[in-house]
BALO-508634 format. One record per residue: residue number from 0; residue in one letter; chain; x, y, z of N, C-alpha, C in turn. Coordinates in nm, 4 decimals. Example, Ala and Ser with C-alpha at 12.3 -4.5 7.8 and 13.67 -1.06 7.14 Angstrom:
<rs>
0;a;A;1.3190;-0.5690;0.7800;1.2300;-0.4500;0.7800;1.3200;-0.3300;0.7800
1;s;A;1.2850;-0.2250;0.7080;1.3670;-0.1060;0.7140;1.2900;0.0030;0.7870
</rs>
This chain:
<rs>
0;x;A;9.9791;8.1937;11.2860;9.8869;8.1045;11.2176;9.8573;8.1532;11.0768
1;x;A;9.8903;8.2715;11.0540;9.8534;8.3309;10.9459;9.9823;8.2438;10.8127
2;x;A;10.0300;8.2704;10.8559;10.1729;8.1692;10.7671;10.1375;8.0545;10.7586
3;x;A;10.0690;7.9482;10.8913;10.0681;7.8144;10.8527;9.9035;7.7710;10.7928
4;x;A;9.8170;7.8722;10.7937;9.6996;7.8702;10.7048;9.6876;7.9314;10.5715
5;x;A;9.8024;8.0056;10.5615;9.8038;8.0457;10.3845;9.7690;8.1757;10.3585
6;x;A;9.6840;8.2663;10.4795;9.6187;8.3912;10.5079;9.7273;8.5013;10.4346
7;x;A;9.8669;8.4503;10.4912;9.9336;8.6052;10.4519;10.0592;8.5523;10.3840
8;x;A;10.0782;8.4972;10.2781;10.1893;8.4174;10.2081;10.3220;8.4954;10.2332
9;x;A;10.3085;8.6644;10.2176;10.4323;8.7159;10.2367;10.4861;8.7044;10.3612
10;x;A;10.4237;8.6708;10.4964;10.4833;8.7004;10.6108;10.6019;8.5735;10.5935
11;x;A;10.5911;8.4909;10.5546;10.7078;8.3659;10.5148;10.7913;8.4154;10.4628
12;x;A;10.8082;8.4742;10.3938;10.9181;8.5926;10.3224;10.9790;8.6915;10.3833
13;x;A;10.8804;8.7048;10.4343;10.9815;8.8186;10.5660;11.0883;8.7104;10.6847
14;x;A;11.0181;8.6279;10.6779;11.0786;8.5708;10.8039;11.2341;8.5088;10.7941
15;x;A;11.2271;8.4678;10.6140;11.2873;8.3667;10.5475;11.3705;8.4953;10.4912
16;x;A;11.3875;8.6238;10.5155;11.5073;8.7535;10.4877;11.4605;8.8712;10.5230
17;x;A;11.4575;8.8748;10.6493;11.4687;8.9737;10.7130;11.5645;9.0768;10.6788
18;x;A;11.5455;9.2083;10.6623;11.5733;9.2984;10.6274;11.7019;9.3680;10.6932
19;x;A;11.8450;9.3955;10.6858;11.9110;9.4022;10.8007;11.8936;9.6015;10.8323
20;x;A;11.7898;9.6220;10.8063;11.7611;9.7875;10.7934;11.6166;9.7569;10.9154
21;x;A;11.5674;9.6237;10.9395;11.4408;9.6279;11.0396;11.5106;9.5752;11.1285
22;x;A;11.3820;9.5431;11.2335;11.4729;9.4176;11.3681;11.2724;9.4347;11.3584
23;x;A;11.2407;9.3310;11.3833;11.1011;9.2427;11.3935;11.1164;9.2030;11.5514
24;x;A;10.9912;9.2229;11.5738;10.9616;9.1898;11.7503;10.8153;9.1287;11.7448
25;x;A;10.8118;9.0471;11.8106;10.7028;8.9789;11.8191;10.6177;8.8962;11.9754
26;x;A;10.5499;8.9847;12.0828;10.5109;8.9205;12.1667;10.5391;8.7399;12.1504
27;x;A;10.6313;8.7263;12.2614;10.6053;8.6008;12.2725;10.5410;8.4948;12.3221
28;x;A;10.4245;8.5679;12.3812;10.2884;8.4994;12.3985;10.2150;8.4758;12.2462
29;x;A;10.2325;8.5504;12.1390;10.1811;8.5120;12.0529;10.2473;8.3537;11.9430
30;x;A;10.3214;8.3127;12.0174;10.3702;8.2023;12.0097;10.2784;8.0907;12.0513
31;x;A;10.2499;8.1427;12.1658;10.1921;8.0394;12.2371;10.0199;8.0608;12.1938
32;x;A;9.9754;8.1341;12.1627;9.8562;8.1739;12.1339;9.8266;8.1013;11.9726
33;x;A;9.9334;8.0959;11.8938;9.9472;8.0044;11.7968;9.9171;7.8705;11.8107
34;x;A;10.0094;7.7962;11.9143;9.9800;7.6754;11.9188;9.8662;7.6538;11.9895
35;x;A;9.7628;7.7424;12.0470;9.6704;7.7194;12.0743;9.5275;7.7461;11.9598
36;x;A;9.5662;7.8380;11.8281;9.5187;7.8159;11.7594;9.5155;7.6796;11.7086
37;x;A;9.6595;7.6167;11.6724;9.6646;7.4829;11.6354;9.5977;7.4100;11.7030
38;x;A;9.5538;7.4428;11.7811;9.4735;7.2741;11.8557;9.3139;7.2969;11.8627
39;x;A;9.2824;7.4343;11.8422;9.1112;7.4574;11.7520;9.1287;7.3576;11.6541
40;x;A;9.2747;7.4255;11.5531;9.1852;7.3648;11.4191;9.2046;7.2031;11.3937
41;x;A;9.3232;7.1963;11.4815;9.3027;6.9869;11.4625;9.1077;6.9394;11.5586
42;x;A;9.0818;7.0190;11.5910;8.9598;6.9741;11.6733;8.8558;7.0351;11.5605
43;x;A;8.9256;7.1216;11.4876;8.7643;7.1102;11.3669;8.8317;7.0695;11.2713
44;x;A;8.9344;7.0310;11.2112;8.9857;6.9002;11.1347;8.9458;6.7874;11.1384
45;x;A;8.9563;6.7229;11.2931;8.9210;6.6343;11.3160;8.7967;6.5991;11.3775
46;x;A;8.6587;6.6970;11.3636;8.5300;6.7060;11.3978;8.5021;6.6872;11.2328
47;x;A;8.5495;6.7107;11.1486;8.5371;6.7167;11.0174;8.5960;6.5847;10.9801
48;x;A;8.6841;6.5226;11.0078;8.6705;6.4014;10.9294;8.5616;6.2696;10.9882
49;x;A;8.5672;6.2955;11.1399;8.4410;6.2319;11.1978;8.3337;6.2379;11.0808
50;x;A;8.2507;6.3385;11.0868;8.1828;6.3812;11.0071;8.2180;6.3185;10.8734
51;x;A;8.2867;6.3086;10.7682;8.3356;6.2506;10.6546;8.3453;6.1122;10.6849
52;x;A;8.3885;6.0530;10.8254;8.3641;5.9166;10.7942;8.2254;5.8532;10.8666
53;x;A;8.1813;5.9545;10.8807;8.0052;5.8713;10.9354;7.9151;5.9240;10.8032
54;x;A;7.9267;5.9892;10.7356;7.8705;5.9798;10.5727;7.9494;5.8589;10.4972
55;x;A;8.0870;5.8807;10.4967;8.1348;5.7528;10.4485;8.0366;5.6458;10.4186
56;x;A;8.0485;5.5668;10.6142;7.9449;5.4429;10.6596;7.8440;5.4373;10.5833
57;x;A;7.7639;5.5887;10.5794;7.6523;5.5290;10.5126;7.6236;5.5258;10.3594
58;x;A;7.7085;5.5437;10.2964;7.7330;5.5788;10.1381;7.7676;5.4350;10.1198
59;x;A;7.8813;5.3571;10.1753;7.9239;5.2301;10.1702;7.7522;5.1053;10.1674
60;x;A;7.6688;5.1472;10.2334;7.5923;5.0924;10.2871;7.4675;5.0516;10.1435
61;x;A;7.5033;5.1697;10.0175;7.4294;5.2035;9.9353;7.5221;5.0960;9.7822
62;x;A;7.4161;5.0055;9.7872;7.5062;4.9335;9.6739;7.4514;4.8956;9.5482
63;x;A;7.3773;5.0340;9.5073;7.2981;5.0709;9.3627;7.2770;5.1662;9.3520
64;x;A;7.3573;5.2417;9.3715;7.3308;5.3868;9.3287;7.4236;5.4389;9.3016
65;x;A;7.4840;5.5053;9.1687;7.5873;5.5368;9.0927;7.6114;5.6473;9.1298
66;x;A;7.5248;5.7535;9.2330;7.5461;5.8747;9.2771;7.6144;5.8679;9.4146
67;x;A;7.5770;5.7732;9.4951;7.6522;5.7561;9.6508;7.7842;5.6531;9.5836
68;x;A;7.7735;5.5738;9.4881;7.9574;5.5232;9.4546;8.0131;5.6549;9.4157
69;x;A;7.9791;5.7496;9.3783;8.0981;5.8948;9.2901;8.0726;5.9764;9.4194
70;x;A;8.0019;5.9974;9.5703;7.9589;6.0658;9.6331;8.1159;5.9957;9.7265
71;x;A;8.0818;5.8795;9.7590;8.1444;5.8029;9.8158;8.3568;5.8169;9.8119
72;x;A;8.3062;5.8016;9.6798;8.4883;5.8216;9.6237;8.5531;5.9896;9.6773
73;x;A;8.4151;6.0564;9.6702;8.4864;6.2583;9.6896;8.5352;6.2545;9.8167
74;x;A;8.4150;6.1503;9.8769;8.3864;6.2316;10.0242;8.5334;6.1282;10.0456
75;x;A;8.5754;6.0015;10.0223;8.6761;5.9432;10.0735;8.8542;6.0768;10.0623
76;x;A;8.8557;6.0905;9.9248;8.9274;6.1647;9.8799;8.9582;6.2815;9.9904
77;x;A;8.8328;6.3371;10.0222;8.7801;6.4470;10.0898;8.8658;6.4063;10.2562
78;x;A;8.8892;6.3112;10.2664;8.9241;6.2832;10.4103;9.0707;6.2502;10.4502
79;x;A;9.1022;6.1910;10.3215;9.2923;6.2090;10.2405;9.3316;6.3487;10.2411
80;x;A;9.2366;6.4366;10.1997;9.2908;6.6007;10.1472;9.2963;6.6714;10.2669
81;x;A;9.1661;6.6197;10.3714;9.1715;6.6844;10.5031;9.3013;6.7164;10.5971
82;x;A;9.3449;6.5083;10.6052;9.4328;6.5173;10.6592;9.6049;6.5163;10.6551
83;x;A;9.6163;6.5483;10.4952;9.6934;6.6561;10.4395;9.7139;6.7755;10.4948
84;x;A;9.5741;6.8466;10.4757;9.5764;6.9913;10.4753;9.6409;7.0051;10.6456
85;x;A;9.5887;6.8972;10.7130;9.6046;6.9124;10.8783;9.7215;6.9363;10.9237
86;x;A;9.8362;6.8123;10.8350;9.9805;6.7819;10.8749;10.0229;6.9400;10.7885
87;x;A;10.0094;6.9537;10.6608;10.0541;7.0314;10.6467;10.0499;7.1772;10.6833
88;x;A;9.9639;7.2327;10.7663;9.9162;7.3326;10.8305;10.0125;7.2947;10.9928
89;x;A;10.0634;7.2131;11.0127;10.0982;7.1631;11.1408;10.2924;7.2120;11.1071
90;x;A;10.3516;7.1455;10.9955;10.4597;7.1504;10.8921;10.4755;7.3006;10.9353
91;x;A;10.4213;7.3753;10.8507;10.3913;7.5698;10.8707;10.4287;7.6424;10.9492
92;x;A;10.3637;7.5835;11.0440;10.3077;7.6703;11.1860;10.5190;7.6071;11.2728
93;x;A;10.5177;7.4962;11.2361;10.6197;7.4325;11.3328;10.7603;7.5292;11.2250
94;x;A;10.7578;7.5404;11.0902;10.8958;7.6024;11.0619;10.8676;7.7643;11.0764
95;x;A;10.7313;7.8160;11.1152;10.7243;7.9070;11.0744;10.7807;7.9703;11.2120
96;x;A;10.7412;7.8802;11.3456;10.7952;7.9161;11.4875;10.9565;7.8970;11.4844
97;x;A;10.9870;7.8056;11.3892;11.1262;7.8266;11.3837;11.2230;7.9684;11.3741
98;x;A;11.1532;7.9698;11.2434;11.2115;8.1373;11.2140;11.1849;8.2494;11.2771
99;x;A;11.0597;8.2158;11.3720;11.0495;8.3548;11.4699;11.1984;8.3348;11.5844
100;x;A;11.1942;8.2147;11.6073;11.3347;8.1674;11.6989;11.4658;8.2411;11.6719
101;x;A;11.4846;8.2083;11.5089;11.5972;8.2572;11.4420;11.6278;8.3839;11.4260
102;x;A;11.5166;8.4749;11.3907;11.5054;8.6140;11.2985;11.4300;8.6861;11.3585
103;x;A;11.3536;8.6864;11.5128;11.2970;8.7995;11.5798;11.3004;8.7780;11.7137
104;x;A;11.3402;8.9277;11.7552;11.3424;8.9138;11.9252;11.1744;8.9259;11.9657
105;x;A;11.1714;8.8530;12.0354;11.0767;8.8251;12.1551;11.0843;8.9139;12.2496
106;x;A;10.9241;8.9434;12.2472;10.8560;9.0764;12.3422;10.8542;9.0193;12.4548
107;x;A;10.9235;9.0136;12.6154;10.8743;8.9684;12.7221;10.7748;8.9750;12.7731
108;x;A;10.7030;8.9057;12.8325;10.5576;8.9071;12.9491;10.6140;8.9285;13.0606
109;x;A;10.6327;9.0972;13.1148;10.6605;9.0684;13.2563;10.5150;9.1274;13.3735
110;x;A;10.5837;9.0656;13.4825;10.4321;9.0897;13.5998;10.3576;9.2304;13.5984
111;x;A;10.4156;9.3566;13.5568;10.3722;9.4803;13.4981;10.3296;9.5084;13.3720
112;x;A;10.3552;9.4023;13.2862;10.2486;9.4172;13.1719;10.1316;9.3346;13.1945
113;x;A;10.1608;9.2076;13.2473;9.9611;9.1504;13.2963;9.9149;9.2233;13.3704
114;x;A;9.9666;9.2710;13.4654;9.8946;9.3938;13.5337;9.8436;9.4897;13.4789
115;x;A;9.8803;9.5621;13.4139;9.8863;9.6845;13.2873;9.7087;9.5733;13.1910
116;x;A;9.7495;9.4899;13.1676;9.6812;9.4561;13.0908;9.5060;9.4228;13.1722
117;x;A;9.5733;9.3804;13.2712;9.4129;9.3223;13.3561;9.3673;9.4686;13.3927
118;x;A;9.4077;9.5923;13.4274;9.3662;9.7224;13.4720;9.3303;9.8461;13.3505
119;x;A;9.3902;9.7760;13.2354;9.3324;9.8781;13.1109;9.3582;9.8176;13.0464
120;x;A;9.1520;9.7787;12.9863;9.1407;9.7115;12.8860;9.0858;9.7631;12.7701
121;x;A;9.1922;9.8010;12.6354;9.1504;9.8489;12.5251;9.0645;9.7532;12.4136
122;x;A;9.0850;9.6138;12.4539;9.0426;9.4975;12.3601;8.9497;9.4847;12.4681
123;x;A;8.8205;9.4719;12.4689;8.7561;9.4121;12.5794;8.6755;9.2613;12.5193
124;x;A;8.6404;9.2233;12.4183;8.6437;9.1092;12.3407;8.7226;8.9988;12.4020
125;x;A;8.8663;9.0290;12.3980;8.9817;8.9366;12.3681;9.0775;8.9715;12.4874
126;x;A;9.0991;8.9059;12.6010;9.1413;8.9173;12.6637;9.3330;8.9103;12.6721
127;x;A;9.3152;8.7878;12.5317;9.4700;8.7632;12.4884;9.5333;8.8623;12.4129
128;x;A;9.4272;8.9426;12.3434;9.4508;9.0350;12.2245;9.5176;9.1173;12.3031
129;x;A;9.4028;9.1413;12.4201;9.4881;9.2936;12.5114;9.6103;9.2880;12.5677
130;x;A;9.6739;9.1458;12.6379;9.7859;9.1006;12.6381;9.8561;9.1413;12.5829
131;x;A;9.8254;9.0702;12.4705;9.9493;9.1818;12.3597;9.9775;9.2496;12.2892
132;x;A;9.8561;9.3631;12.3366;9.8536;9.4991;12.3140;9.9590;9.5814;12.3978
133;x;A;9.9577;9.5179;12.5153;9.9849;9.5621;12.6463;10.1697;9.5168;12.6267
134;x;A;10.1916;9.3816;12.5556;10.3074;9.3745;12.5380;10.4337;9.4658;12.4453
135;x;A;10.3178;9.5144;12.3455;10.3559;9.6050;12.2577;10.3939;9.7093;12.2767
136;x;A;10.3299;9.7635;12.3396;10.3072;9.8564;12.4415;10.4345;9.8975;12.4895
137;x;A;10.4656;9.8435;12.6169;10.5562;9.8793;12.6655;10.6695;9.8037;12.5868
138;x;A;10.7037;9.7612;12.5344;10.8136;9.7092;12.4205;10.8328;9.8841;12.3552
139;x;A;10.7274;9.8995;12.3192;10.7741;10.0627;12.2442;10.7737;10.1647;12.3352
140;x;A;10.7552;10.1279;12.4640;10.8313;10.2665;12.5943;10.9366;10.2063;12.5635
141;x;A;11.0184;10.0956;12.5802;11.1623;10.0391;12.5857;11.1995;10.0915;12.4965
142;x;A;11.1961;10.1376;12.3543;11.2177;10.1459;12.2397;11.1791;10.2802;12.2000
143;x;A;11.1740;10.4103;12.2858;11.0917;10.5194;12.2524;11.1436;10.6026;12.1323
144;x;A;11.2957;10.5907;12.0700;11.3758;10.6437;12.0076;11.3452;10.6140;11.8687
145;x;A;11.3509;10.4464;11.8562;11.3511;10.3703;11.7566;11.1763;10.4340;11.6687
146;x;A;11.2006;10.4603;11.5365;11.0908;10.4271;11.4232;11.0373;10.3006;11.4706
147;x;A;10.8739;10.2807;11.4917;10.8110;10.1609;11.4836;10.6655;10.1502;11.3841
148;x;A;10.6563;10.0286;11.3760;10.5204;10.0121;11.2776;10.5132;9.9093;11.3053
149;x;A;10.3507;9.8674;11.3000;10.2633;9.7104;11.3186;10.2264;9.6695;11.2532
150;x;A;10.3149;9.5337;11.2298;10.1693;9.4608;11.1638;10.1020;9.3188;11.1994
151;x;A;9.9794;9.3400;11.1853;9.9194;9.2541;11.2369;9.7771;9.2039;11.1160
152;x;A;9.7439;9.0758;11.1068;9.6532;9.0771;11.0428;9.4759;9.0404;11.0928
153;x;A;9.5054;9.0875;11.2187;9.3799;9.0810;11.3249;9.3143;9.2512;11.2897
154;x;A;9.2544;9.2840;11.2399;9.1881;9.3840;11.2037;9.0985;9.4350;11.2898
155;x;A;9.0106;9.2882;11.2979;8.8878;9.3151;11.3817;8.9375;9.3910;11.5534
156;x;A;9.0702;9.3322;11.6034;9.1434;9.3552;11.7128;9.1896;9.5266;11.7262
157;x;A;9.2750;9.5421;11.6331;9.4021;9.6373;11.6392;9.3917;9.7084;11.5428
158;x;A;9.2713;9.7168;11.4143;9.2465;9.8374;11.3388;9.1461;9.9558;11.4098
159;x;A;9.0921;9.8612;11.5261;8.9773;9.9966;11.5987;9.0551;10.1088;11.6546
160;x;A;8.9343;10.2261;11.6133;8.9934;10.3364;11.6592;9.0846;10.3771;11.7833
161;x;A;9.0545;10.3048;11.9073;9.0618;10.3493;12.0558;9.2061;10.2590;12.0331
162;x;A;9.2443;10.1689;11.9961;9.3727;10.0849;11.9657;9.4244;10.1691;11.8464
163;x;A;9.4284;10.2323;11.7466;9.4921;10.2682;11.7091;9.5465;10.3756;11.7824
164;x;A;9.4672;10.4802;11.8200;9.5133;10.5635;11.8943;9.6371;10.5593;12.0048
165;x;A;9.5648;10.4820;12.0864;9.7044;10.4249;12.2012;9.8012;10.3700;12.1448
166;x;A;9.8387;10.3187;12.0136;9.9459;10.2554;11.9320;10.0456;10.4180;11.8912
167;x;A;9.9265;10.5082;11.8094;10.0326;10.6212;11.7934;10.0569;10.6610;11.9148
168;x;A;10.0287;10.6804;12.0445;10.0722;10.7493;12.1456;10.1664;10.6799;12.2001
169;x;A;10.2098;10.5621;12.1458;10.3027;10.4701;12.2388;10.4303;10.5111;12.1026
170;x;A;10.3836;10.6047;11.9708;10.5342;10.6059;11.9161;10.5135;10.5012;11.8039
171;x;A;10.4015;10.4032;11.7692;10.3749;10.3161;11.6361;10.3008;10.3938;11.5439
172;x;A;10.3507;10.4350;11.4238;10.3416;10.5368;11.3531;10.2269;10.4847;11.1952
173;x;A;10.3089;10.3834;11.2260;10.2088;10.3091;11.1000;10.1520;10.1844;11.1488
174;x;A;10.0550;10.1236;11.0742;9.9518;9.9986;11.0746;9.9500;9.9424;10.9403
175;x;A;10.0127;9.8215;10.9350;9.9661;9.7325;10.8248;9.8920;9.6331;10.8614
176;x;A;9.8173;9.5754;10.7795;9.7271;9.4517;10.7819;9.7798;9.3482;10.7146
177;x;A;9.8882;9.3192;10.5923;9.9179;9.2582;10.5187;10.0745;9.2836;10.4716
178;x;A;10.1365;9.1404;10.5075;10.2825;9.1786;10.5160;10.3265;9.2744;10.3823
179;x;A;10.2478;9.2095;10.3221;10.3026;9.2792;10.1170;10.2726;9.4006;10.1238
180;x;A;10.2339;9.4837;10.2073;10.1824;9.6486;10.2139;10.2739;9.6848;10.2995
181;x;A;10.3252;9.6190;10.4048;10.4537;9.6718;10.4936;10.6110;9.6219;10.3912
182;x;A;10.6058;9.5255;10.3255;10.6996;9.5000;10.2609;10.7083;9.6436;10.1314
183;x;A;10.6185;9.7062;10.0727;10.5920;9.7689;9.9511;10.6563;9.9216;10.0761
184;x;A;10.5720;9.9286;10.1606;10.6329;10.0669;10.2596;10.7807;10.0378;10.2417
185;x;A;10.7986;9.8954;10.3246;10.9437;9.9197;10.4163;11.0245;9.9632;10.2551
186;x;A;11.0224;9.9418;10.1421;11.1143;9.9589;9.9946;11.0917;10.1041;9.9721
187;x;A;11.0030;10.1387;9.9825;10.9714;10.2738;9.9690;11.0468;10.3335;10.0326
188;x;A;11.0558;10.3558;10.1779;11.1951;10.3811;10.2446;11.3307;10.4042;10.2609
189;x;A;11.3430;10.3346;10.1325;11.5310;10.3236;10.0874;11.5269;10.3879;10.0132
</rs>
C-alpha cells in the first residue's frame, strides 16, 4: 500500500529493476493484507464523498450567497479529485501486485508458521503484523547462509526493540524504513 498511496515512491523503483545482486522476498500474506487495506480506504473514500455530497445538497439549496456558490464549486471539484485519487490509488496497488508477481518470491504461510505465530507473540497489537513476522522468520532459517536485510515501512510494528532483536537473531542484519535508504546501502555495497 505504501506504493499505491505515494508513502514510499522508491519502492516502485525497486520493483520496476530489481537488482540482479538482490532476490526480494515478500510474505505473501502481505498481499493479501494489502487488498485489505484497499477496501478501508474505498470505505473512507467513499464515507468521504457521502459526506461531500450531503454538504453538496445543502450548498445547492443556498441561492444568494456568493460564498456557498465558490464553497459549492470546491466541494464539487473536491468529489471529482476524490474519486480520482480512489481509482488511482486502486491503478497502484493493482500494477504494483503485479510486479511483486514478476520480480519477488513469495514467503509461504505454512501450518508451522501460524502456529509459531499464535504461540509467540512479539507484535501483540497486530495480530497480522506477527504473522509476518513469523513468516520472515522462518524464511531466514530457510535462508540461514544468505546476507539478509528488511525493509519495511511499518515502524510502529518492526522498529521495536523486542522485534528487532529476534530479526538479528534470525540472521537480518539490517533495518530500513524507506526504500531510498536501502537503495543508498544496497550501492554502497558494490
Amino acid at each position: 500500500m505504501s506504493i499505491a498511496t505515494g508513502r514510499d515512491p522508491d519502492a516502485n523503483k525497486l520493483l520496476l529493476s530489481v537488482p540482479t545482486s538482490v532476490r526480494i522476498a515478500i510474505p505473501a500474506i502481505c498481499c493479501m493484507e494489502a487488498l485489505s487495506a484497499l477496501e478501508d480506504e474505498i470505505k473512507r473514500r467513499n464515507h468521504f464523498a457521502n459526506e461531500l455530497t450531503n454538504q453538496i445538497s445543502q450548498l445547492k439549496r443556498d441561492l444568494t450567497s456568493p460564498y456557498a456558490k465558490s464553497l459549492l464549486f470546491h466541494l464539487e471539484e473536491s468529489l471529482n479529485k476524490n474519486e480520482g485519487l480512489l481509482n488511482n490509488i486502486k491503478v497502484r496497488l493493482f500494477d504494483a501486485l503485479e510486479l511483486l508477481a514478476e520480480n519477488v518470491e513469495m514467503m509461504e504461510l505454512t501450518a508451522d508458521t501460524l502456529r509459531e505465530s499464535l504461540n509467540t507473540v512479539f507484535i501483540k497489537e497486530d495480530p497480522t503484523d506477527n504473522l509476518i513476522l513469523h513468516c520472515i522468520l522462518n524464511h531466514a532459517q530457510l535462508h540461514a547462509k544468505e546476507d539478509k536485510v528488511f525493509l519495511s515501512n511499518n515502524t510502529k510494528d518492526f522498529r521495536v526493540p523486542e522485534v528487532q532483536d529476534v530479526l538479528r537473531e534470525a540472521g537480518i542484519t539490517k533495518y530500513f524504513a524507506v526504500t531510498k535508504n536501502f537503495l543508498g546501502w544496497l550501492q554502497s555495497q558494490s
